[in-house]
N, CA, C and O atoms as a GROMACS GRO file, in nm:
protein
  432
    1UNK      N    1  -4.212  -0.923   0.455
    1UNK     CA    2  -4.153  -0.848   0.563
    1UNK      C    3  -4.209  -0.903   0.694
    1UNK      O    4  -4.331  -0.920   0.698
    2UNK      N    5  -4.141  -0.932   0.795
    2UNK     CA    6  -4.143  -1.002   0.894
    2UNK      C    7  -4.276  -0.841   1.009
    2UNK      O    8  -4.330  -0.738   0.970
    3UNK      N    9  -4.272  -0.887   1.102
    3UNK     CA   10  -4.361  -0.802   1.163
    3UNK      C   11  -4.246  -0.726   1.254
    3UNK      O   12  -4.229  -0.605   1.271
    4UNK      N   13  -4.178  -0.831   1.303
    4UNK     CA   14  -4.040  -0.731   1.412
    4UNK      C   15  -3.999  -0.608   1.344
    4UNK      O   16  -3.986  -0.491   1.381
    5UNK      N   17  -3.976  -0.700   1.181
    5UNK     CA   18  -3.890  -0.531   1.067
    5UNK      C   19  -4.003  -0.429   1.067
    5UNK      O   20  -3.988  -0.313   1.106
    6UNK      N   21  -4.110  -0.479   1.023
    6UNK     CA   22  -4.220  -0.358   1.004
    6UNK      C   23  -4.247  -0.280   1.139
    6UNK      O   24  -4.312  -0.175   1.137
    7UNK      N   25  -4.200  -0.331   1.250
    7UNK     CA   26  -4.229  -0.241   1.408
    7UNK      C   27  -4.124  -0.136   1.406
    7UNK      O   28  -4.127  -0.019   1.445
    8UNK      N   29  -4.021  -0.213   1.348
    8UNK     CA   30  -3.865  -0.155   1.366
    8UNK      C   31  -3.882  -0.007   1.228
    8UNK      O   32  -3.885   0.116   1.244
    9UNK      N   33  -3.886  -0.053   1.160
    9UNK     CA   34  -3.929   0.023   1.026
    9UNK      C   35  -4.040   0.145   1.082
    9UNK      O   36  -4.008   0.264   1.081
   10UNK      N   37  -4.164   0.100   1.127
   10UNK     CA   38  -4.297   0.222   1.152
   10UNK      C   39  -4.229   0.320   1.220
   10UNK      O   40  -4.217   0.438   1.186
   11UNK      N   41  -4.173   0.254   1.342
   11UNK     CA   42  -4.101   0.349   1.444
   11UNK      C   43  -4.004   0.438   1.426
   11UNK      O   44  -4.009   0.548   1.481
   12UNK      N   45  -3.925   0.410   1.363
   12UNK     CA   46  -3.814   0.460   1.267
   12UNK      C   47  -3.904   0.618   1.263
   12UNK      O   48  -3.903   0.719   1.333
   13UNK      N   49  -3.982   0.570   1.131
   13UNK     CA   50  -4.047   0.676   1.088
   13UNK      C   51  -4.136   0.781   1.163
   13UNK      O   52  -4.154   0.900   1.140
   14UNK      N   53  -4.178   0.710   1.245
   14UNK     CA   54  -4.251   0.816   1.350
   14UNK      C   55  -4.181   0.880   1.430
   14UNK      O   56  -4.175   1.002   1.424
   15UNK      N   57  -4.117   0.810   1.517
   15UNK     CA   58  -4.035   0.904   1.584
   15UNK      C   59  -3.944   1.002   1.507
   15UNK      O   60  -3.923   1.113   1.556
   16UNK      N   61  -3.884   0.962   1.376
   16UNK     CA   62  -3.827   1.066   1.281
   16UNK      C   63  -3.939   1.177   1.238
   16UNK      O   64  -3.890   1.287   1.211
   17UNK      N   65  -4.055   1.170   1.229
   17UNK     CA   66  -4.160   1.240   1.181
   17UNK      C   67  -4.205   1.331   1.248
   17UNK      O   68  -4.226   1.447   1.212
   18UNK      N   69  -4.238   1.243   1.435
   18UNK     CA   70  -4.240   1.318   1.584
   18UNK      C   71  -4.163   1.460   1.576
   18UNK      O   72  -4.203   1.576   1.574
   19UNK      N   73  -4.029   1.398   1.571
   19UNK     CA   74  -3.916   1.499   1.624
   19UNK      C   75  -3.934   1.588   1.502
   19UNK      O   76  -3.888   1.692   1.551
   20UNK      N   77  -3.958   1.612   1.414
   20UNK     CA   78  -3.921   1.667   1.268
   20UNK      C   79  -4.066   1.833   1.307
   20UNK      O   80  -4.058   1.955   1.293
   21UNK      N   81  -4.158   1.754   1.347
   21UNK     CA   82  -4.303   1.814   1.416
   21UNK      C   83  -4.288   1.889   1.530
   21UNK      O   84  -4.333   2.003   1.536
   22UNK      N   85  -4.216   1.823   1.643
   22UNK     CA   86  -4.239   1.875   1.743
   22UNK      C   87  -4.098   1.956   1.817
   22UNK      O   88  -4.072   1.990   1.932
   23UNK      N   89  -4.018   1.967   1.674
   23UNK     CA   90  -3.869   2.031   1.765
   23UNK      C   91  -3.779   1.949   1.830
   23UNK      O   92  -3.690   1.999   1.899
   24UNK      N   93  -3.797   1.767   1.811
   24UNK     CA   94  -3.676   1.701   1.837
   24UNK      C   95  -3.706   1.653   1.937
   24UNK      O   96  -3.788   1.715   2.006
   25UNK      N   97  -3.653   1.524   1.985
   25UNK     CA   98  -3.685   1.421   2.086
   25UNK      C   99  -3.576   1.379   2.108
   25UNK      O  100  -3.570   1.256   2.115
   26UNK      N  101  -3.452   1.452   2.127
   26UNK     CA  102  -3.317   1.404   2.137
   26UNK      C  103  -3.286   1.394   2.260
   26UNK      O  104  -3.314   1.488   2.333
   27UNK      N  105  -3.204   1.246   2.330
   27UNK     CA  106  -3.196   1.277   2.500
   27UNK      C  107  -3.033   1.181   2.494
   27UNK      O  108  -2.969   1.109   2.418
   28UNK      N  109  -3.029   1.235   2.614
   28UNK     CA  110  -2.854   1.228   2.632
   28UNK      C  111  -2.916   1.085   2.752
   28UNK      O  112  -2.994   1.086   2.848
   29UNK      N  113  -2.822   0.955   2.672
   29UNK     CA  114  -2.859   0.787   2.765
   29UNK      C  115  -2.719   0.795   2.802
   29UNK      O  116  -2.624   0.831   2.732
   30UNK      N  117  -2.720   0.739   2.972
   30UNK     CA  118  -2.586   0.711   3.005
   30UNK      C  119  -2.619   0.610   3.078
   30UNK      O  120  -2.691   0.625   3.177
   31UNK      N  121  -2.560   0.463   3.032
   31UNK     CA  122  -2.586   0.385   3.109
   31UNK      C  123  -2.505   0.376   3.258
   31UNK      O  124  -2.414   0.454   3.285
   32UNK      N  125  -2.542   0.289   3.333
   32UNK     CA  126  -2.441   0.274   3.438
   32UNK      C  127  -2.287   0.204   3.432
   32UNK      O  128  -2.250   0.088   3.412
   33UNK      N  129  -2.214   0.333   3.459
   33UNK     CA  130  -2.042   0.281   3.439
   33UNK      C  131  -2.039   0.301   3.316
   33UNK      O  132  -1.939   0.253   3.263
   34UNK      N  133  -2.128   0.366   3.229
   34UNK     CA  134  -2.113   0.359   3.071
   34UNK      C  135  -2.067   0.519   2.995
   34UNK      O  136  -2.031   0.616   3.063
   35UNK      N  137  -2.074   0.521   2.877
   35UNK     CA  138  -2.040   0.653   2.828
   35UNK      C  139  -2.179   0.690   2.766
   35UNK      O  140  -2.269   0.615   2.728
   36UNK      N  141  -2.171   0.810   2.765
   36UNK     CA  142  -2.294   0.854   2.724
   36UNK      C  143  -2.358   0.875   2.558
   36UNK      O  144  -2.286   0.930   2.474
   37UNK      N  145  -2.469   0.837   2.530
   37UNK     CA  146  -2.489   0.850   2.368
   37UNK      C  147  -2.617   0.960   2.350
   37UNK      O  148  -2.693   0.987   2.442
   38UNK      N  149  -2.625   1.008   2.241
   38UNK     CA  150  -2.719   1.048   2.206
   38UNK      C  151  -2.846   0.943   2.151
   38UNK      O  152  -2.824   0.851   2.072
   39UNK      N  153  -2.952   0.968   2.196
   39UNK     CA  154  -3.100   0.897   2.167
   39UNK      C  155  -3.246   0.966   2.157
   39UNK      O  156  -3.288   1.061   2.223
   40UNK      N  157  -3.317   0.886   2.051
   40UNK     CA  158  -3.470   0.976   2.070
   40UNK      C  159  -3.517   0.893   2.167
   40UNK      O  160  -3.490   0.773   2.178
   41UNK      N  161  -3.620   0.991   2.271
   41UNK     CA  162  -3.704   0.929   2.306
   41UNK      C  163  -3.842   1.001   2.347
   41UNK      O  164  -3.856   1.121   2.371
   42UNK      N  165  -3.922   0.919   2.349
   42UNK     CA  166  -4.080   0.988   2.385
   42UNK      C  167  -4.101   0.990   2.542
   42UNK      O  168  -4.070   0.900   2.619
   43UNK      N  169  -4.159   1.111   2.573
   43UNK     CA  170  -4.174   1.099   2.745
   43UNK      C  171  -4.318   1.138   2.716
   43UNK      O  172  -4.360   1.220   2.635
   44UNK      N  173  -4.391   1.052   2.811
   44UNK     CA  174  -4.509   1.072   2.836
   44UNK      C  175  -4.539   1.104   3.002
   44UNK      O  176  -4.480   1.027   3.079
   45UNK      N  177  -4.621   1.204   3.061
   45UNK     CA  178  -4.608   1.230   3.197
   45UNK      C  179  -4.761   1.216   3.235
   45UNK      O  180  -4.847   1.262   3.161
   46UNK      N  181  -4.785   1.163   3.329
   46UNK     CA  182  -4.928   1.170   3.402
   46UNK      C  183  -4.992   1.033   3.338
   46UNK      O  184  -5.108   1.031   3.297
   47UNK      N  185  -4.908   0.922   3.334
   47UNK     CA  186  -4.924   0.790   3.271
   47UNK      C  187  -5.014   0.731   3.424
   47UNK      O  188  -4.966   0.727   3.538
   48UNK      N  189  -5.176   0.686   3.376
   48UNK     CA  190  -5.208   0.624   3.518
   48UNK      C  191  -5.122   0.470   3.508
   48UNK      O  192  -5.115   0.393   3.412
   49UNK      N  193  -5.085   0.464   3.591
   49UNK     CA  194  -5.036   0.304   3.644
   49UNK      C  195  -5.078   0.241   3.720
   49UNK      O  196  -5.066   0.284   3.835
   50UNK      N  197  -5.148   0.112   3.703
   50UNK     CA  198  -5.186   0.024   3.846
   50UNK      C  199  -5.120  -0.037   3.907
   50UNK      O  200  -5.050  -0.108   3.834
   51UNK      N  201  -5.096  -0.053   4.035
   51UNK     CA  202  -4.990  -0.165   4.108
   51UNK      C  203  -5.106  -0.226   4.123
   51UNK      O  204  -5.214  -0.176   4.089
   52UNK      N  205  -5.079  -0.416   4.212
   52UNK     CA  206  -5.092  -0.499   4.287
   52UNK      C  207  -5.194  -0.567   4.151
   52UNK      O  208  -5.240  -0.521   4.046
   53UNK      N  209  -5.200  -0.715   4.228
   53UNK     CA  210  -5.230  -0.792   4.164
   53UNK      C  211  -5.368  -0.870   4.215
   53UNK      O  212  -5.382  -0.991   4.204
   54UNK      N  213  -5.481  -0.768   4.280
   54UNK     CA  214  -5.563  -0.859   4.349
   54UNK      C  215  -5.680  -0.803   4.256
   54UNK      O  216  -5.682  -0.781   4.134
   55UNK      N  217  -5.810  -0.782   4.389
   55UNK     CA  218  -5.937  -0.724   4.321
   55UNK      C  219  -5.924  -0.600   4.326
   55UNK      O  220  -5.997  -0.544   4.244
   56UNK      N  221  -5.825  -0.492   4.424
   56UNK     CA  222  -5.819  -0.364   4.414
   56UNK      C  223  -5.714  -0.296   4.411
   56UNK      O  224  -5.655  -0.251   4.509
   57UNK      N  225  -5.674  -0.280   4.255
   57UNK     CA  226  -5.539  -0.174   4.251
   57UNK      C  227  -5.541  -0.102   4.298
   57UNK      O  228  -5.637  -0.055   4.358
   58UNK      N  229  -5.379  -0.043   4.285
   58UNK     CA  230  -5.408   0.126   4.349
   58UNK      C  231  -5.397   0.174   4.222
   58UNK      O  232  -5.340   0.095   4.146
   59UNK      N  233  -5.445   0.316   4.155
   59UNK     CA  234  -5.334   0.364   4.082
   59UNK      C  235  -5.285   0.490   4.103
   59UNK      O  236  -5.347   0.572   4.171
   60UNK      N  237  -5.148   0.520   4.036
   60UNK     CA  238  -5.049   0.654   4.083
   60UNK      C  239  -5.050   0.731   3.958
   60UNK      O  240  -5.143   0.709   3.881
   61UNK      N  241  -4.979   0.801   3.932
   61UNK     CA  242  -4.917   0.864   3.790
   61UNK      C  243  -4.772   0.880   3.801
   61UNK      O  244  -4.711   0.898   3.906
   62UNK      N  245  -4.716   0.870   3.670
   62UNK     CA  246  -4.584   0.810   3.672
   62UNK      C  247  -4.549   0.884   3.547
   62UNK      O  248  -4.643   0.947   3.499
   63UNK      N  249  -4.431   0.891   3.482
   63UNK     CA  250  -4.350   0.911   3.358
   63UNK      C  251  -4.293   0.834   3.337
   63UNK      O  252  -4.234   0.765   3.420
   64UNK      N  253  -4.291   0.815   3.183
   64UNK     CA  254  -4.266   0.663   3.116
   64UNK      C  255  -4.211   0.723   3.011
   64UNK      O  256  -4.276   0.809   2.950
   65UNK      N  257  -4.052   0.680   2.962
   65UNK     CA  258  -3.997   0.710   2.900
   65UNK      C  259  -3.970   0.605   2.771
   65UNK      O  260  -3.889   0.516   2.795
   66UNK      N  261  -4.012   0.606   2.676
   66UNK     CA  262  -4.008   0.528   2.514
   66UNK      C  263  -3.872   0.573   2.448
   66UNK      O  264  -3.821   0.683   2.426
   67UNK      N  265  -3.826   0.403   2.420
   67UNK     CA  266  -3.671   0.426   2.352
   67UNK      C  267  -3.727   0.326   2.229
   67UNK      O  268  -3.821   0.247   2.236
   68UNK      N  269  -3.644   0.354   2.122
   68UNK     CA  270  -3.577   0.255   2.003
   68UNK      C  271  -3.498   0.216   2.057
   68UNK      O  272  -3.412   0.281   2.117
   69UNK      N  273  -3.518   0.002   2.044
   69UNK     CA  274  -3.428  -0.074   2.074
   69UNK      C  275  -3.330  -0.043   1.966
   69UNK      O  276  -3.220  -0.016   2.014
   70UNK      N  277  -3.334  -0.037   1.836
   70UNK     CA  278  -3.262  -0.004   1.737
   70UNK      C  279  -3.094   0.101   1.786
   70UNK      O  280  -2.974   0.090   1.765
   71UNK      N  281  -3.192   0.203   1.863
   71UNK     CA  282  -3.063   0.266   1.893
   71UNK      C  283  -3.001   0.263   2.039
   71UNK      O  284  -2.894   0.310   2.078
   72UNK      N  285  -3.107   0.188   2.116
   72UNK     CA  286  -3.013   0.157   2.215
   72UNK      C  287  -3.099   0.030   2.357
   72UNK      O  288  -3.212   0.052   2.399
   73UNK      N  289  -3.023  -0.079   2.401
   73UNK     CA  290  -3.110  -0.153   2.462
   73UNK      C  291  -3.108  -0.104   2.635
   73UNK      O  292  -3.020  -0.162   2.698
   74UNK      N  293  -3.193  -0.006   2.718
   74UNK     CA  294  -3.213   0.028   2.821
   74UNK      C  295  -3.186  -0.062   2.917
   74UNK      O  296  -3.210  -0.183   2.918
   75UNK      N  297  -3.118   0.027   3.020
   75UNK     CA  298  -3.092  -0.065   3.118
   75UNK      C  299  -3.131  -0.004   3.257
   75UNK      O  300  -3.134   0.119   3.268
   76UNK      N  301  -3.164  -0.094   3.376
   76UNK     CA  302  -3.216   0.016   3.504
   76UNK      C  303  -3.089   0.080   3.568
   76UNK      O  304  -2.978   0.030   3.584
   77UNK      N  305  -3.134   0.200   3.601
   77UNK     CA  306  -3.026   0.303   3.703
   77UNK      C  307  -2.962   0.388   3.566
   77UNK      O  308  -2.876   0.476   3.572
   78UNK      N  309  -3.016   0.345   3.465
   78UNK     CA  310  -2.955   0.438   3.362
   78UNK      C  311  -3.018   0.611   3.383
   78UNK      O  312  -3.118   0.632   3.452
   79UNK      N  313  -2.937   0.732   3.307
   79UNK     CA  314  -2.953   0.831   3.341
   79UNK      C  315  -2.998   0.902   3.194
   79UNK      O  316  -2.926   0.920   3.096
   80UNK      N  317  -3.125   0.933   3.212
   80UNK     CA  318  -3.145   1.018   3.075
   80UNK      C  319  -3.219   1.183   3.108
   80UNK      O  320  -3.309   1.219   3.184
   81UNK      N  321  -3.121   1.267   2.998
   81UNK     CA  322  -3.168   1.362   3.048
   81UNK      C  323  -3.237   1.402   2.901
   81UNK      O  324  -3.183   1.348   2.804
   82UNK      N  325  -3.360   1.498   2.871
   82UNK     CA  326  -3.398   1.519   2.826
   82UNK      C  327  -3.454   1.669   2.851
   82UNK      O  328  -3.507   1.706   2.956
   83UNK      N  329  -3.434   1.743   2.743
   83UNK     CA  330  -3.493   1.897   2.774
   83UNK      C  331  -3.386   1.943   2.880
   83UNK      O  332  -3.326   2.037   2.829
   84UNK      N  333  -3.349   1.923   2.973
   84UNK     CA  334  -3.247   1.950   3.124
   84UNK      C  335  -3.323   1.884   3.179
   84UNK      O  336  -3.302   1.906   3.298
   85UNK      N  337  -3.430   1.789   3.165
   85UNK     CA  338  -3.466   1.727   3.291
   85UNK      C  339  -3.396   1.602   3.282
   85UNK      O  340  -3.404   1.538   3.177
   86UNK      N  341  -3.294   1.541   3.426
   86UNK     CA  342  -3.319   1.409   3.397
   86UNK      C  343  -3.416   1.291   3.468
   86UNK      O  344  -3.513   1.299   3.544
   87UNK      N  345  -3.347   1.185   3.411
   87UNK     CA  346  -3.450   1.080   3.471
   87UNK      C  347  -3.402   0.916   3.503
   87UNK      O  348  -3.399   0.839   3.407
   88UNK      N  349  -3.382   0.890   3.575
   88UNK     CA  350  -3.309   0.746   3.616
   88UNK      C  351  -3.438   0.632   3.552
   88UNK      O  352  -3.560   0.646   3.539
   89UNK      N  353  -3.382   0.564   3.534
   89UNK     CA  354  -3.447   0.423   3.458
   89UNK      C  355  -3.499   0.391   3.605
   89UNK      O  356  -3.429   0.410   3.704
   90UNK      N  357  -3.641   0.338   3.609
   90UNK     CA  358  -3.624   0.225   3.754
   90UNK      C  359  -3.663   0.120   3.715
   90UNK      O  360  -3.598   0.030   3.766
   91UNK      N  361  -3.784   0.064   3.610
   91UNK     CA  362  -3.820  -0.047   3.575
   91UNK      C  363  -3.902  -0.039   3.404
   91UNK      O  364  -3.969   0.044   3.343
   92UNK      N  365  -3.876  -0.106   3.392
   92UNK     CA  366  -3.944  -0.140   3.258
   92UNK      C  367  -4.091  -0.197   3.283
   92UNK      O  368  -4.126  -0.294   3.351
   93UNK      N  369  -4.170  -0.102   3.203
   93UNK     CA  370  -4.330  -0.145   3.213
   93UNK      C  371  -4.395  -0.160   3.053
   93UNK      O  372  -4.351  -0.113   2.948
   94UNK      N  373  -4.505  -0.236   3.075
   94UNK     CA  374  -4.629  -0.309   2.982
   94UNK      C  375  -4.587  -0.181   2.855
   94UNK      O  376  -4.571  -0.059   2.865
   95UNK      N  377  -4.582  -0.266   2.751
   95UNK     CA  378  -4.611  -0.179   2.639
   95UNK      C  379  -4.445  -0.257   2.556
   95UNK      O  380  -4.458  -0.321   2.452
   96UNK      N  381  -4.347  -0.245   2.599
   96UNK     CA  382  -4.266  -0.259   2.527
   96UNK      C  383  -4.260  -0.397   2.436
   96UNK      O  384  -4.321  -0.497   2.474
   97UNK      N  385  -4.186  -0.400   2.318
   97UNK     CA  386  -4.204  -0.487   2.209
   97UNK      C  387  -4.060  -0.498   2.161
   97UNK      O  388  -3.969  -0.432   2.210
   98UNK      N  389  -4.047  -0.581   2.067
   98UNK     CA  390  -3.931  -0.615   1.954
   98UNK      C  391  -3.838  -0.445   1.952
   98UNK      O  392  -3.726  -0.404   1.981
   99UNK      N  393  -3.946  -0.400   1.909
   99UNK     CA  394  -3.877  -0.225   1.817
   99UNK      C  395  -3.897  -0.145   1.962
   99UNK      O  396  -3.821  -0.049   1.953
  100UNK      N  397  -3.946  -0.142   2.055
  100UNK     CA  398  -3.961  -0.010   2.184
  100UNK      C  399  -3.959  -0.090   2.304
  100UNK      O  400  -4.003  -0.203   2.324
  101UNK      N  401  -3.892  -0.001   2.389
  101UNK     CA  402  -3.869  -0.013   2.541
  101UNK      C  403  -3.923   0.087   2.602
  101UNK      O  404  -3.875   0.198   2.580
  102UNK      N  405  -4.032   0.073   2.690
  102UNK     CA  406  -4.097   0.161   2.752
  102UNK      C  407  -4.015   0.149   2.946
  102UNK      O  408  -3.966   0.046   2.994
  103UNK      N  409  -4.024   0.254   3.002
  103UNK     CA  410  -3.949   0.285   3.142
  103UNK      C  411  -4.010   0.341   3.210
  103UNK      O  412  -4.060   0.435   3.148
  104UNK      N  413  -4.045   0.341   3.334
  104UNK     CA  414  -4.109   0.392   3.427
  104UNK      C  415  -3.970   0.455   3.488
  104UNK      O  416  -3.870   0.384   3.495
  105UNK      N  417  -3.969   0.593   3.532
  105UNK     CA  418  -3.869   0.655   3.586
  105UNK      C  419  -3.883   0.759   3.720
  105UNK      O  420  -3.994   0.786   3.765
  106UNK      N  421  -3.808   0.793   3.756
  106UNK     CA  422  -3.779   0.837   3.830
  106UNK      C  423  -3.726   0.981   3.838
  106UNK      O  424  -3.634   0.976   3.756
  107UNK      N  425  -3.728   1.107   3.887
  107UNK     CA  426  -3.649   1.237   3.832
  107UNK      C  427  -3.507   1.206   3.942
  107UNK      O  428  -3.496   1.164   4.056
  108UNK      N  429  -3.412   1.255   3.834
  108UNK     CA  430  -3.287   1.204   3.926
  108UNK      C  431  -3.196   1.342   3.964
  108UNK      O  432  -3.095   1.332   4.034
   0.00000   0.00000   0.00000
């Protein structure tokens, strides 16, 4: 088994396991100009983030929203709402792989 399948595969299961635990991770993705789908995803809030690239970052706190590429490949200005909150895509940050897309967002 290749390592991409086994990322694709773990995730699968966790996030099926997550939602099964925690009452569901279901969020409504609408891309831009697009139709809207149903998707899991993980929101994490109070994520420290560093900007700049010298000897002294800054850092902020941010919300970072985790998708399965499996069920859908993220795009920026996209609109996800989750719980009733939503949240516009603005950039894709550190962490994402083969099987997950991680998003730094925005409340829209």
């Amino acid at each position: 088994m290749s390592e991409a399948v086994f990322k694709a595969e773990f995730d699968a299961g966790f996030f099926g396991s997550w939602g099964g635990a925690m009452g569901g991770i279901d969020a409504l993705y609408t891309p831009p100009g697009g139709a809207e789908v149903t998707v899991q995803v993980l929101v994490d809030t109070d994520v420290e983030q560093f900007t700049a690239d010298d000897e002294a970052p800054v850092s902020h706190f941010a919300t970072v929203l985790t998708f399965r590429r499996a069920q859908v490949e993220p795009q920026a200005m996209a609109v996800v709402v989750v719980d009733g909150q939503a949240y516009r895509l603005v950039q894709r940050v550190g962490g994402s792989d083969q099987s997950l897309s991680r998003w730094g967002v925005q409340h829209a």
